[in-house]
Backbone as CSV, one residue per row, in Angstrom:
resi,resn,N_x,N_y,N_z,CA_x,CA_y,CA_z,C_x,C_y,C_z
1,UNK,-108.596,0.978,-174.830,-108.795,1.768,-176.006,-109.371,3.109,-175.580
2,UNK,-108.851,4.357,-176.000,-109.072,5.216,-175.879,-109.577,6.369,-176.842
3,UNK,-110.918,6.847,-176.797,-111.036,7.695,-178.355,-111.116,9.310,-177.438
4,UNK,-110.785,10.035,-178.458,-110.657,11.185,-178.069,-111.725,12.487,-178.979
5,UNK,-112.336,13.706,-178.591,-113.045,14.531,-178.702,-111.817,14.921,-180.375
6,UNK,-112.455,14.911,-181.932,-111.193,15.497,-182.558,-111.141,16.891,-182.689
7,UNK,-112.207,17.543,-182.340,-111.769,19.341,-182.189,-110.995,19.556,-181.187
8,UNK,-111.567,19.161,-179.519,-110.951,19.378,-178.706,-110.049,18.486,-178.283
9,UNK,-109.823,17.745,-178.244,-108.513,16.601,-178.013,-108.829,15.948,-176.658
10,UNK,-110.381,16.377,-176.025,-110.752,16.123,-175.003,-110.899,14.226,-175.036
11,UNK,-110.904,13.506,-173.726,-111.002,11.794,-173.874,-112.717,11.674,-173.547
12,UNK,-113.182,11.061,-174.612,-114.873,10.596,-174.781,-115.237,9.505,-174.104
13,UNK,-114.005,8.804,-174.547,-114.341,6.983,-174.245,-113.242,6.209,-174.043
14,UNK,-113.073,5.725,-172.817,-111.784,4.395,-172.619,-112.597,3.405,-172.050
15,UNK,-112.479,2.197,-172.877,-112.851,0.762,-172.329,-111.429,0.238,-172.264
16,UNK,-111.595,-0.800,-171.673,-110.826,-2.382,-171.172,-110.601,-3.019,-172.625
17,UNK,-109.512,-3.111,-173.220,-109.301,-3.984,-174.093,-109.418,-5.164,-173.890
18,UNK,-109.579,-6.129,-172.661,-109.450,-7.161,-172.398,-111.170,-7.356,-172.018
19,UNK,-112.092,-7.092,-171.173,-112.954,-7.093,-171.031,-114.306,-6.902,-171.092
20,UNK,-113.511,-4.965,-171.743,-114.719,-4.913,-172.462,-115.808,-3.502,-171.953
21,UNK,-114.881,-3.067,-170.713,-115.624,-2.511,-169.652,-115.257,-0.845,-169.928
22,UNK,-116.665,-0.273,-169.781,-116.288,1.286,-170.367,-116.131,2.387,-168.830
23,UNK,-114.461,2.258,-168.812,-114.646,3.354,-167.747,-115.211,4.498,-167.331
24,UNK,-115.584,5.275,-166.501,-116.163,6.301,-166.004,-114.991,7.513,-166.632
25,UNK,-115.828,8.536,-167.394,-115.337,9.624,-167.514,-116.288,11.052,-166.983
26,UNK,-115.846,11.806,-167.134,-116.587,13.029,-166.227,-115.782,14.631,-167.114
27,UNK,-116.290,14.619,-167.368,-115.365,16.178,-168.174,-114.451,15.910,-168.962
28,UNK,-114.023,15.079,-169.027,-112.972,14.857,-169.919,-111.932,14.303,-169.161
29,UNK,-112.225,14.153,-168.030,-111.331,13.497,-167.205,-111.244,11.714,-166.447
30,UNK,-110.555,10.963,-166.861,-110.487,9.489,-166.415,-110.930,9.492,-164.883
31,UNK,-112.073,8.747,-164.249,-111.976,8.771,-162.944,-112.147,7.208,-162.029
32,UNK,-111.400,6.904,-162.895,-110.936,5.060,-162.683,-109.599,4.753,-163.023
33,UNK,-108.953,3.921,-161.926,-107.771,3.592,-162.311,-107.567,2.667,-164.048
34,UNK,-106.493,3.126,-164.669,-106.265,1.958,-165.669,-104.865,1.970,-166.151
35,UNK,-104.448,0.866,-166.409,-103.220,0.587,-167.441,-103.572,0.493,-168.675
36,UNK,-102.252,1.366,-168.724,-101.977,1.759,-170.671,-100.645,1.256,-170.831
37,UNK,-100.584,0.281,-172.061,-99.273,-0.033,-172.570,-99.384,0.355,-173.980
38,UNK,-98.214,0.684,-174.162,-97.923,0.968,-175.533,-96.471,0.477,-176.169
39,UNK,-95.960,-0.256,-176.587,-94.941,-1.287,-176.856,-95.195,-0.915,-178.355
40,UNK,-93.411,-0.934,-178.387,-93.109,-0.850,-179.860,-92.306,-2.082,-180.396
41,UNK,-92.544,-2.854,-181.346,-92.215,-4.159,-181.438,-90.924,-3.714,-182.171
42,UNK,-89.701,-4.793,-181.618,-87.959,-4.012,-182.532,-87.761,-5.780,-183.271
43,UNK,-86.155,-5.306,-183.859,-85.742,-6.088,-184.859,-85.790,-7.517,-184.647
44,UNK,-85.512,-7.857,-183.455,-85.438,-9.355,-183.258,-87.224,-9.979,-182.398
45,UNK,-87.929,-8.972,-182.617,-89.357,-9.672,-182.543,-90.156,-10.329,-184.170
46,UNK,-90.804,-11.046,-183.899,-91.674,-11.415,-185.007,-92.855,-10.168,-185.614
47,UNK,-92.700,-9.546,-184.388,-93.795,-8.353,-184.858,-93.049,-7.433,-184.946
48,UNK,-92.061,-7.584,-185.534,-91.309,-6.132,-185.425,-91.810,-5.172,-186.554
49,UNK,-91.695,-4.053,-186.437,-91.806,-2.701,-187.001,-93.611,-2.257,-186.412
50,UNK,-94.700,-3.336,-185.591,-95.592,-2.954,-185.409,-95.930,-2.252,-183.993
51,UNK,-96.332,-1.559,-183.797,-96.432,-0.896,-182.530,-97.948,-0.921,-182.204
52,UNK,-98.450,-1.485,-180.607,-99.559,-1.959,-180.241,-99.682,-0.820,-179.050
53,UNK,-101.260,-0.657,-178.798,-101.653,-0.111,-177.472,-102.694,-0.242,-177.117
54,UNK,-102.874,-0.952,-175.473,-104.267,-0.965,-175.395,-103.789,-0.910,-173.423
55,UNK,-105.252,-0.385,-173.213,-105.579,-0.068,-171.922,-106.457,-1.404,-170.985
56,UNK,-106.072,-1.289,-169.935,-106.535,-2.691,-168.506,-107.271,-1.816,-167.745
57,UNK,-108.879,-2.338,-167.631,-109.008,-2.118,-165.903,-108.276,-2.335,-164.815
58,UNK,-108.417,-1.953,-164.196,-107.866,-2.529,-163.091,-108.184,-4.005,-162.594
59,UNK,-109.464,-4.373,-162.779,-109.516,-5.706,-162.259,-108.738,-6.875,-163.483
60,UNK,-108.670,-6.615,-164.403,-107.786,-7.161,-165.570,-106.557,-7.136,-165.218
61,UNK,-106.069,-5.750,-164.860,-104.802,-6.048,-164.476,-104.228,-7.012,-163.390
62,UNK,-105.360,-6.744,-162.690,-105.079,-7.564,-161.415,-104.968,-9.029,-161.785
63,UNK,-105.894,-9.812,-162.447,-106.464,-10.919,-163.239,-104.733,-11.169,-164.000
64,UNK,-104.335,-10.298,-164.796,-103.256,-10.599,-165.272,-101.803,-10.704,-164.373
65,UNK,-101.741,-9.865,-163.819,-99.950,-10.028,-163.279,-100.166,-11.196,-162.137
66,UNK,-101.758,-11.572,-161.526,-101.692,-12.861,-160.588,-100.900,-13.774,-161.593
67,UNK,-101.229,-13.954,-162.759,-100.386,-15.242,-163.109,-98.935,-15.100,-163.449
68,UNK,-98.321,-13.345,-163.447,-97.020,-13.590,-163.824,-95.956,-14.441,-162.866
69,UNK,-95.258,-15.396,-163.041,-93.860,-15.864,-162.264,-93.357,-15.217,-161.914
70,UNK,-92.975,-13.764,-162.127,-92.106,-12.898,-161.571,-93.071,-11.753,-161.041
71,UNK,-93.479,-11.829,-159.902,-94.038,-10.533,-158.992,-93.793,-9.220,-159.939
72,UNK,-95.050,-8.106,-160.206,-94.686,-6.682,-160.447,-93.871,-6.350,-159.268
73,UNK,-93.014,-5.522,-159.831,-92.368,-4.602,-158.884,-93.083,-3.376,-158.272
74,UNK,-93.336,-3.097,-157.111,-94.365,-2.172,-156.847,-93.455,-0.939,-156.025
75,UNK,-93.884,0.285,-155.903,-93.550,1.458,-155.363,-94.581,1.836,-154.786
76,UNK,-94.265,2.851,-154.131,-95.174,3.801,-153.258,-95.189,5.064,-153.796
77,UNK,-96.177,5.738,-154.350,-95.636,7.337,-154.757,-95.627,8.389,-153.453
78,UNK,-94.609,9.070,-153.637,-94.764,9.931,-152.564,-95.553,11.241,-152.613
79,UNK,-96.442,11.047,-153.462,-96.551,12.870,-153.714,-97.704,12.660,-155.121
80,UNK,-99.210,12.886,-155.122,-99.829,13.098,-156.450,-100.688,14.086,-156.144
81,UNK,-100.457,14.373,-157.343,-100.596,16.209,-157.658,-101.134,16.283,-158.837
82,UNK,-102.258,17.910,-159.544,-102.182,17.944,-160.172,-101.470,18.691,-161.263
83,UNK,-101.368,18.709,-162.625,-100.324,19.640,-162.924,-101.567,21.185,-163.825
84,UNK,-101.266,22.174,-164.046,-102.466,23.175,-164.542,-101.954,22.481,-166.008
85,UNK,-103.207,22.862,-166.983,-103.184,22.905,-168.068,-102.938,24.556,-169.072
């Protein structure tokens, strides 16, 4: 979960939806890894028309895809950068 500054659009606060845990921010800037999903539920779901989002620590995440059956698919990035605002 993520709340944001509403004058400046700056990020205040991201915790762990799963845990609970309030990541480190610094200026307005995230300085902890995390997953964000945001899934939009379609016609042949039970939740369809609702759209969900919530953010993982990292150790959550980790906690979670150990139990998936099918391995994440993982990459290597070649290149992180920042972009100017």
């Amino acid at each position: 979960m993520r709340k944001y500054d509403k004058k400046t659009n700056e990020l205040e606060l991201a915790v762990c939806n799963c845990c609970g845990k309030q990541l480190l921010i610094e200026n307005g800037v995230l300085k902890e890894g995390i997953c964000s999903v945001d899934v939009t539920w379609g016609y042949f779901s039970k939740k369809d028309t609702s759209i969900h989002h919530f953010d993982l620590c990292e150790e959550c995440y980790d906690k979670l895809t150990a139990q998936f059956a099918v391995p994440v698919k993982e990459e290597e990035e070649t290149e992180v950068g920042w972009t100017s605002l």
